[in-house]
Every structure is written in C-alpha cells, then in structure tokens.
C-alpha positions, -999 to 999 in steps of 0.1 A, spaced: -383 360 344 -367 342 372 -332 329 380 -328 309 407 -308 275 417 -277 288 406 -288 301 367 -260 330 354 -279 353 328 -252 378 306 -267 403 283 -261 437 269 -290 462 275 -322 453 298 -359 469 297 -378 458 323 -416 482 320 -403 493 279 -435 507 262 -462 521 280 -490 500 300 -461 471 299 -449 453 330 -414 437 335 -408 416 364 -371 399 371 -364 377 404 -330 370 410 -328 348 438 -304 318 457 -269 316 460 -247 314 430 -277 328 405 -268 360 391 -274 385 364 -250 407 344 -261 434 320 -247 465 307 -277 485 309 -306 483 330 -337 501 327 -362 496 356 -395 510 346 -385 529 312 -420 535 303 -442 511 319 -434 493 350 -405 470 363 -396 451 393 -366 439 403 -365 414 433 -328 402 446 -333 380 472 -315 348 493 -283 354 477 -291 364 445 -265 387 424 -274 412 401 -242 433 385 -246 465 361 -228 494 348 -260 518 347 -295 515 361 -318 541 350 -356 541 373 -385 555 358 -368 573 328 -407 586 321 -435 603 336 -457 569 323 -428 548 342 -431 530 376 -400 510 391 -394 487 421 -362 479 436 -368 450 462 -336 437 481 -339 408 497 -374 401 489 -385 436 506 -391 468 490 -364 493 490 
C-alpha cells in the first residue's frame, strides 16, 4: 500500500508480514501523507516493510518487529534501510 500526495490513513491494529510466507509492504511518503494506527506489527509472521520517506509521517502507540522466528521486518527511513 502506498500513501503519498498528502493521503491520511487512521486505523486501529496493522499486520504488515501476518501469516507465514506472507509479505506486507507500506510506503509512506511526501509531505502531509501520514499514517496513524494503534498497533503496528512489522513482520508478525511473514515479512513487512515499512518505508517513510520525503516527508512522510507515520504515528503509533506500539510497534512490535519480528514477533516470530518465521518473521522478517524492515524499517526504512527516508527511503534507506535502518
């Protein structure tokens, strides 16, 4: 999923990798887009990406990487991988 060109995305709880062998990719990217969720989980099972980049905004009360040994996450700020 990407957000870009000033999109706002709200939501409660977020799987990005949920169930193994899955992949979950967000890009959050320009000024003024920005997404808001309670929970995020970055590679739960399978694997996630996030990507914040050129302005972008992400805002959460938990993140939880790689909350399985099947799990991969990936943190990029800015575009580069942190």
């Amino acid at each position: 999923m990407s957000i870009a060109n000033g999109a706002t995305v709200v939501n409660e709880t977020s799987y990005l990798g949920q169930t193994v062998g899955s992949d979950g990719a967000v890009l959050v990217t320009g000024s003024g887009s920005s997404w808001t969720t309670d929970y995020l989980y970055l590679g739960y099972q399978g694997s996630g990406t996030l990507t914040i980049a050129d302005g972008g905004l992400v805002s959460t009360g938990l993140v939880d990487m790689v909350r399985t040994a099947t799990g991969t996450g990936t943190l990029n700020l800015n575009g580069t991988p942190g």
